[in-house]
DOZA-57889 format. One record per residue (C-alpha): residue number from 1; residue in three letters; x, y, z. Coordinates in steps of 0.2 Angstrom, whole numbers, plus 5000, padded with zeros to 4 digits. Layout:
% DOZA-57889
NODE pos code    x    y    z
NODE NUM  ala    X    Y    Z
...
END
This chain:
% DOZA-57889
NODE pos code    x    y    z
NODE   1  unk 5057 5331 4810
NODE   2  unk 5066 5346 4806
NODE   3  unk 5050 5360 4806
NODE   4  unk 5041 5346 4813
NODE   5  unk 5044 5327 4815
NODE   6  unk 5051 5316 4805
NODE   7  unk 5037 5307 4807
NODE   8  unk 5027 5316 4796
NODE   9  unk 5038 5310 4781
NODE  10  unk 5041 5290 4786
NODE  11  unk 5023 5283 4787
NODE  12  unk 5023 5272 4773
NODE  13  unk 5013 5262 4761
NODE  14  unk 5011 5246 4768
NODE  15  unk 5003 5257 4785
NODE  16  unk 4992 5270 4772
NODE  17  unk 4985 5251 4760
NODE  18  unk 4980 5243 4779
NODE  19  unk 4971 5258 4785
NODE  20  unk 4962 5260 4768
NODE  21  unk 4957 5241 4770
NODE  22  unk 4951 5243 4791
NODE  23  unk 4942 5257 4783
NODE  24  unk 4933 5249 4769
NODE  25  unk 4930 5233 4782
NODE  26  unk 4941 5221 4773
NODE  27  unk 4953 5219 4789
NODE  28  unk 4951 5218 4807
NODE  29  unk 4969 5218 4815
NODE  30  unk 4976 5224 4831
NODE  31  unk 4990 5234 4837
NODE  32  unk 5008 5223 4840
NODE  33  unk 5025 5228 4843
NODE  34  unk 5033 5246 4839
NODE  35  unk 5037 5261 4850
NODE  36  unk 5019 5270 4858
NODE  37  unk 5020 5283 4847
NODE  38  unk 5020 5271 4833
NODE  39  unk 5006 5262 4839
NODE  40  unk 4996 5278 4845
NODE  41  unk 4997 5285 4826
NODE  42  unk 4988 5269 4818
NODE  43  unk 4975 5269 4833
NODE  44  unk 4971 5288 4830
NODE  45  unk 4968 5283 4812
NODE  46  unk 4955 5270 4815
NODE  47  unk 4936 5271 4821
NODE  48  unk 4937 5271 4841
NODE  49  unk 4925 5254 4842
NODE  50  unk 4934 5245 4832
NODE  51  unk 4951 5233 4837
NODE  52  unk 4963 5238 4823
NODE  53  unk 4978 5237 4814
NODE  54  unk 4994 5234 4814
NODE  55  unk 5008 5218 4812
NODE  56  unk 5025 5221 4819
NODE  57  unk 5033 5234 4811
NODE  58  unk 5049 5223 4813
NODE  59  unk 5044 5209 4802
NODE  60  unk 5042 5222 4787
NODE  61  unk 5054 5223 4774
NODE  62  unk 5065 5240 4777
NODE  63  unk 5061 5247 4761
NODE  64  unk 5042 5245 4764
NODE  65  unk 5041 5254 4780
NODE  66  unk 5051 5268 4774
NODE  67  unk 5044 5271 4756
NODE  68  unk 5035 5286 4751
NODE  69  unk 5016 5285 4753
NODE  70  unk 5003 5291 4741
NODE  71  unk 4995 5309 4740
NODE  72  unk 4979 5301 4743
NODE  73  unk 4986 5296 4762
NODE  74  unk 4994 5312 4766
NODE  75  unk 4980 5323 4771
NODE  76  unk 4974 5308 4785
NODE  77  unk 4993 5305 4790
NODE  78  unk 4995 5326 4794
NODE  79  unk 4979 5320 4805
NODE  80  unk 4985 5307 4814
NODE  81  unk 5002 5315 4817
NODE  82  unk 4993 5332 4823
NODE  83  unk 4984 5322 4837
NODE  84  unk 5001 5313 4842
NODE  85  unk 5009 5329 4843
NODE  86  unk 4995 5337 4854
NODE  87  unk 4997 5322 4866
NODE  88  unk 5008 5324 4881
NODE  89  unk 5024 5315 4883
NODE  90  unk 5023 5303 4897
NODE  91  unk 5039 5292 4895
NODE  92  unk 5055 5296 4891
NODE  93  unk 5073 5286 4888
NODE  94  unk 5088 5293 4890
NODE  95  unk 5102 5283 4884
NODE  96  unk 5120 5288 4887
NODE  97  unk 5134 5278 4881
NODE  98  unk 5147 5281 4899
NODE  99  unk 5146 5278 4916
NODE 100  unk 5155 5293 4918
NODE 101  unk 5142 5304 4909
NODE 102  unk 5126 5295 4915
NODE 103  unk 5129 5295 4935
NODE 104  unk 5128 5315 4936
NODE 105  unk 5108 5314 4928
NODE 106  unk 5104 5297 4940
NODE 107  unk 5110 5307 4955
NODE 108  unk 5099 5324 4950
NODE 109  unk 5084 5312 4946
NODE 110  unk 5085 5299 4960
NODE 111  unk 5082 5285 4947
NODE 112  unk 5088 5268 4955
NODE 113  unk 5094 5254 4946
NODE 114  unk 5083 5240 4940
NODE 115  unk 5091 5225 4942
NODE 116  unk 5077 5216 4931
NODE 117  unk 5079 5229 4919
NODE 118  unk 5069 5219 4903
NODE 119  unk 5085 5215 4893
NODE 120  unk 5092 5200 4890
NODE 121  unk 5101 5190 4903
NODE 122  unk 5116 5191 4894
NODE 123  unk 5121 5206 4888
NODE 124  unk 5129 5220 4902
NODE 125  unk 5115 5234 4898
NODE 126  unk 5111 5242 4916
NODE 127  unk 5092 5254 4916
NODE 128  unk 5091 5266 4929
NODE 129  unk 5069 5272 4931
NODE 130  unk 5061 5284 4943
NODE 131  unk 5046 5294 4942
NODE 132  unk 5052 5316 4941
NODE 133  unk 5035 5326 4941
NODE 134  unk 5025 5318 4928
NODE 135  unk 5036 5309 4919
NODE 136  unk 5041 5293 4920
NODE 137  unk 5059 5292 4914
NODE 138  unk 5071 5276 4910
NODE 139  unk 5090 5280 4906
NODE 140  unk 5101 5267 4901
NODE 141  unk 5119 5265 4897
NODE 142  unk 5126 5249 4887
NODE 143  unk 5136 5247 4904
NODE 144  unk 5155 5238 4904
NODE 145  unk 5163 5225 4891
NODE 146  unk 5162 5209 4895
NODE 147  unk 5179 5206 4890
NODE 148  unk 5188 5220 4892
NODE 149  unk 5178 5233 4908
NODE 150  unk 5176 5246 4896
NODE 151  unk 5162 5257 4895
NODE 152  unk 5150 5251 4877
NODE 153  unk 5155 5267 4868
NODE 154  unk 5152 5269 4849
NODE 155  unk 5137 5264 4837
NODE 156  unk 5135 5246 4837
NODE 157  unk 5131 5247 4857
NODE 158  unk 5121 5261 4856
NODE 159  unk 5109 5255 4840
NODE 160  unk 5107 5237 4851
NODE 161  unk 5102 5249 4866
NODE 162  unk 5090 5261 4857
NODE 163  unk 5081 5246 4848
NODE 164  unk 5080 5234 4867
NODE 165  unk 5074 5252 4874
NODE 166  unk 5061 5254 4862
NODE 167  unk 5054 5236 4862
NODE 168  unk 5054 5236 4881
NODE 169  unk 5049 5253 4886
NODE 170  unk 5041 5259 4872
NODE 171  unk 5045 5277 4874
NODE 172  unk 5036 5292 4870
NODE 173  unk 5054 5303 4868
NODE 174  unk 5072 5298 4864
NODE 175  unk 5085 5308 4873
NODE 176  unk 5102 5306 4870
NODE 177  unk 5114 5316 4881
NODE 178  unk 5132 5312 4881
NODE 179  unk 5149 5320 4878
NODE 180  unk 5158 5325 4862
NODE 181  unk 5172 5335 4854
NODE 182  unk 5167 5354 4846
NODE 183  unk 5174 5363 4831
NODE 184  unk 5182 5379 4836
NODE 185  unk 5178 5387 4819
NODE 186  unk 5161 5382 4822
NODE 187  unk 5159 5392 4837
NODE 188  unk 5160 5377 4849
NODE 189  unk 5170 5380 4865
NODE 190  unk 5173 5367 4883
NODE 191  unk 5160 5365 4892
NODE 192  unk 5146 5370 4879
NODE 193  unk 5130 5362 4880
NODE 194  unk 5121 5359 4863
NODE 195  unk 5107 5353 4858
NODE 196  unk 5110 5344 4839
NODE 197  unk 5097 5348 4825
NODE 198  unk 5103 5338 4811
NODE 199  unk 5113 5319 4814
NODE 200  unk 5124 5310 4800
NODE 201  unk 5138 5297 4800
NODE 202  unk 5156 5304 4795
NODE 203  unk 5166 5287 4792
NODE 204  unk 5154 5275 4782
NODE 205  unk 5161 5279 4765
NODE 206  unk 5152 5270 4750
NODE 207  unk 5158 5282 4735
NODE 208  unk 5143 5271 4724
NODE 209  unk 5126 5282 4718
NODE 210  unk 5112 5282 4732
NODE 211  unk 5124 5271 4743
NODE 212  unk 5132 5286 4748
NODE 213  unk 5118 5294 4754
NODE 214  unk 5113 5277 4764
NODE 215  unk 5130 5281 4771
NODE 216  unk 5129 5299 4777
NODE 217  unk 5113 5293 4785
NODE 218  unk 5107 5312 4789
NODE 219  unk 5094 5313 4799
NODE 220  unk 5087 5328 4808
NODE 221  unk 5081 5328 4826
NODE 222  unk 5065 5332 4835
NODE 223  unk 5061 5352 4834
NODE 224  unk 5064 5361 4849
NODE 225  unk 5064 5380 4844
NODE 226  unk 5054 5384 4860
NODE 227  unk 5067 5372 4870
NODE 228  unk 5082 5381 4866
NODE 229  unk 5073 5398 4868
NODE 230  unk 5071 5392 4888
NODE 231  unk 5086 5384 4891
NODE 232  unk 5098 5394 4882
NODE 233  unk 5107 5380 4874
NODE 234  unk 5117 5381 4857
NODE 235  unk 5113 5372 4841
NODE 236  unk 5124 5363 4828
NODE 237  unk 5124 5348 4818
NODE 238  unk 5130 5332 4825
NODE 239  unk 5142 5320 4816
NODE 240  unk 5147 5302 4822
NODE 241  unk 5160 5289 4819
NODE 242  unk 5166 5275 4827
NODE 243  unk 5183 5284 4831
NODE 244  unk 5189 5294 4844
NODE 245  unk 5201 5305 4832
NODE 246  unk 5199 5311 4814
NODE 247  unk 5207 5305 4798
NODE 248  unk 5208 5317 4783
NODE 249  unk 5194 5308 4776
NODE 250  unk 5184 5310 4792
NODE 251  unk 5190 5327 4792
NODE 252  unk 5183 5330 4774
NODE 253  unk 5166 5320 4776
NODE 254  unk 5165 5330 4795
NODE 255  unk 5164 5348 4785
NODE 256  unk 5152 5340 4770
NODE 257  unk 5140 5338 4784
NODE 258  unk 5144 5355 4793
NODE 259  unk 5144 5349 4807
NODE 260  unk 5149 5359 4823
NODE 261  unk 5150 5342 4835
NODE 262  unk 5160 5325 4832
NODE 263  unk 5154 5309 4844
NODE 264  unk 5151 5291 4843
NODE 265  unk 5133 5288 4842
NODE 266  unk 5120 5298 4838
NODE 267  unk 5120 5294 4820
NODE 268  unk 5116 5277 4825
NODE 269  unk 5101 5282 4840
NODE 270  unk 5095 5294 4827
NODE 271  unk 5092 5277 4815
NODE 272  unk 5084 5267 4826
NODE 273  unk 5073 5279 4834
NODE 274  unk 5067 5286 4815
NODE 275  unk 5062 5269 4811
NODE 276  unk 5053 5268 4825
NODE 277  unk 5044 5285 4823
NODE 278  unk 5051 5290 4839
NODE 279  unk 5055 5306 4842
NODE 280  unk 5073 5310 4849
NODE 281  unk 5081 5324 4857
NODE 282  unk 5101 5325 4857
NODE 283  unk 5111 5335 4868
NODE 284  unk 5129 5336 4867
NODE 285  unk 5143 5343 4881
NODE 286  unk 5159 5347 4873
NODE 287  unk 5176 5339 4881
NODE 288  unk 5188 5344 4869
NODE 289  unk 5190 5353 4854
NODE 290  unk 5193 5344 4838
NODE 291  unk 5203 5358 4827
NODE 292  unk 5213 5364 4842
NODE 293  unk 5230 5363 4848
NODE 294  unk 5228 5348 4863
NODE 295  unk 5229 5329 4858
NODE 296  unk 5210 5325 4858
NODE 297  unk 5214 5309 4871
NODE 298  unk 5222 5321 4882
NODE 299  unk 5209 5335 4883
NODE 300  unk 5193 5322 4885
NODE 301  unk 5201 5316 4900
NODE 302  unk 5207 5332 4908
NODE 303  unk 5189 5339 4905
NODE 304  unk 5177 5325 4908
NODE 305  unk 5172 5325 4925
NODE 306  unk 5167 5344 4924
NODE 307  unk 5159 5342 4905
NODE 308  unk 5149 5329 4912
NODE 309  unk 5143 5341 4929
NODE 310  unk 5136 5351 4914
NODE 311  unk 5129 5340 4904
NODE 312  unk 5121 5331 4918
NODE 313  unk 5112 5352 4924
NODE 314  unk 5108 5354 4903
NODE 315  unk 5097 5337 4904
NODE 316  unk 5088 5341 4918
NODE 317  unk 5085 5357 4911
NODE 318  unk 5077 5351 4896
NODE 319  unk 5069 5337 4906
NODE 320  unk 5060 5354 4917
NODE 321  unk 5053 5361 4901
NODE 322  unk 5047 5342 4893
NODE 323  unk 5037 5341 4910
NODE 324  unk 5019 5343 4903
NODE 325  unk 5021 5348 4888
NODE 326  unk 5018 5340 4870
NODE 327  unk 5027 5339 4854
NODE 328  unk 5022 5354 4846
NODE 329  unk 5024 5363 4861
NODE 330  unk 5044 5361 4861
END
């Protein structure tokens, strides 16, 4: 991601020692489990005739998947990921943690809800799918608390989500549209659309070498320089905690990441969907601003309904330019 998907950094050794072995004729596996674009990456690899590779990337050990690969395997990853990149996107997720902010882009897309949505039977998770131009295009919310009739807001609801999403639809794009608070002295302002270049986590604090990092979680989203060229959005980093104010030590952890949005989870989207290898968009409406005068409760309520309008225009905007394009191409 970043200049170009993270993708290109993640594939690791356990995918590079397989592909070596399919290519040498010691193994003769096939494709299981993962996100498409997972998938298509090891069967671009492989000799056309032959039914290859790869186990569940689920089953692996976390720290397989993600370590570094050898020098040896970059020149065939770059390949692989060139071909992925030139391929069109077909199916896209869009997941959205309110009610409130998902309605405006179901309405604008005519998707209808799947009442068999391929979650399990017992969590609230609602999927909206319809066909728009050429794409075919899933959004789904966490829906209401089963206790309490609140909408699923924050990380844990919105990891669960993305990863059911992923197994079920197995998505081409991630995009996660939702609301959020701006920093004036960023240059945010109401009703600014942006669309979020770099994600991090601002209140998982583990003062402890390398842990801390592992806290952070920065990752960077899909590249869209052509995107915010057509669509005239803004660009700022993300950051993302579980709470709807700040504390000093958010406050502190917020600045060390730069960031010029505050919401509740797109730090943890932006986990999932990178372990995945799924390319994800983020694009963020601002309710209320962080560093400014109003109570943050307050100004998110008195500003929704017409935040969300916005948003709802911006995602079928960026869904208009996605239409028959490719990676590279945004």
């Amino acid at each position: 991601m970043g200049a170009k998907p993270k993708i290109k950094t993640k594939l690791g050794g356990r995918l590079s020692s397989l592909l070596k072995e399919e290519k040498q004729g010691k193994t003769e596996t096939f494709v299981i489990g993962g996100g498409r674009l997972f998938r298509s990456l090891c069967e671009i690899f492989l000799d056309n005739g032959r039914k290859s590779v790869i186990e569940t990337p689920e089953k692996e050990d976390s720290t397989t998947a993600m370590a570094p690969h050898g020098k040896g395997s970059d020149a065939s990853e770059e390949a692989m990921v060139a071909q992925v990149e030139g391929r069109r996107i077909s199916t896209i997720v869009i997941i959205i943690a309110m009610q409130a902010e998902a309605l405006p882009v179901v309405n604008k897309l005519q998707l209808k809800e799947e009442h068999s949505s391929g979650f399990p039977k017992e969590v609230p998770w609602v999927r909206y799918h319809g066909v728009y131009k050429d794409l075919n295009i899933h959004l789904v919310w966490p829906g209401k608390d089963l206790t309490l009739g609140v909408d699923g807001i924050g990380t844990i609801s919105a990891a669960l989500v993305t990863y059911a999403a992923i197994q079920a639809l197995q998505p081409d794009l991630i995009i996660n549209a939702g609301t959020a608070g701006g920093f004036k002295a960023k240059g945010a302002d109401i009703g600014d659309v942006f669309l979020a270049s770099d994600i991090a986590f601002h209140d998982r604090r583990i003062p402890i070498p390398v842990f801390d990092l592992y806290g952070v979680g920065q990752r960077q989203a899909c590249s869209t320089p052509n995107l915010l060229k057509e669509v005239n959005l803004k660009a700022g980093k993300l950051s993302t905690g579980d709470s709807l104010d700040m504390s000093p030590h958010d406050e502190t952890a917020i600045v060390a990441n730069d960031a010029t949005l505050k919401d509740m989870e797109g730090a943890a989207i932006a986990y999932v969907a990178d372990l995945f290898k799924i390319p994800a968009i983020f694009i963020k409406a601002v309710t209320d601003i962080v560093d400014g005068d109003k109570p943050t409760p307050e100004e998110f309520l008195q500003n929704l309904a017409a935040v969300t309008a916005a948003l709802g225009q911006a995602v079928i905007q960026v869904i208009d330019f996605i239409n028959g394009k490719c990676l590279s191409e945004f």
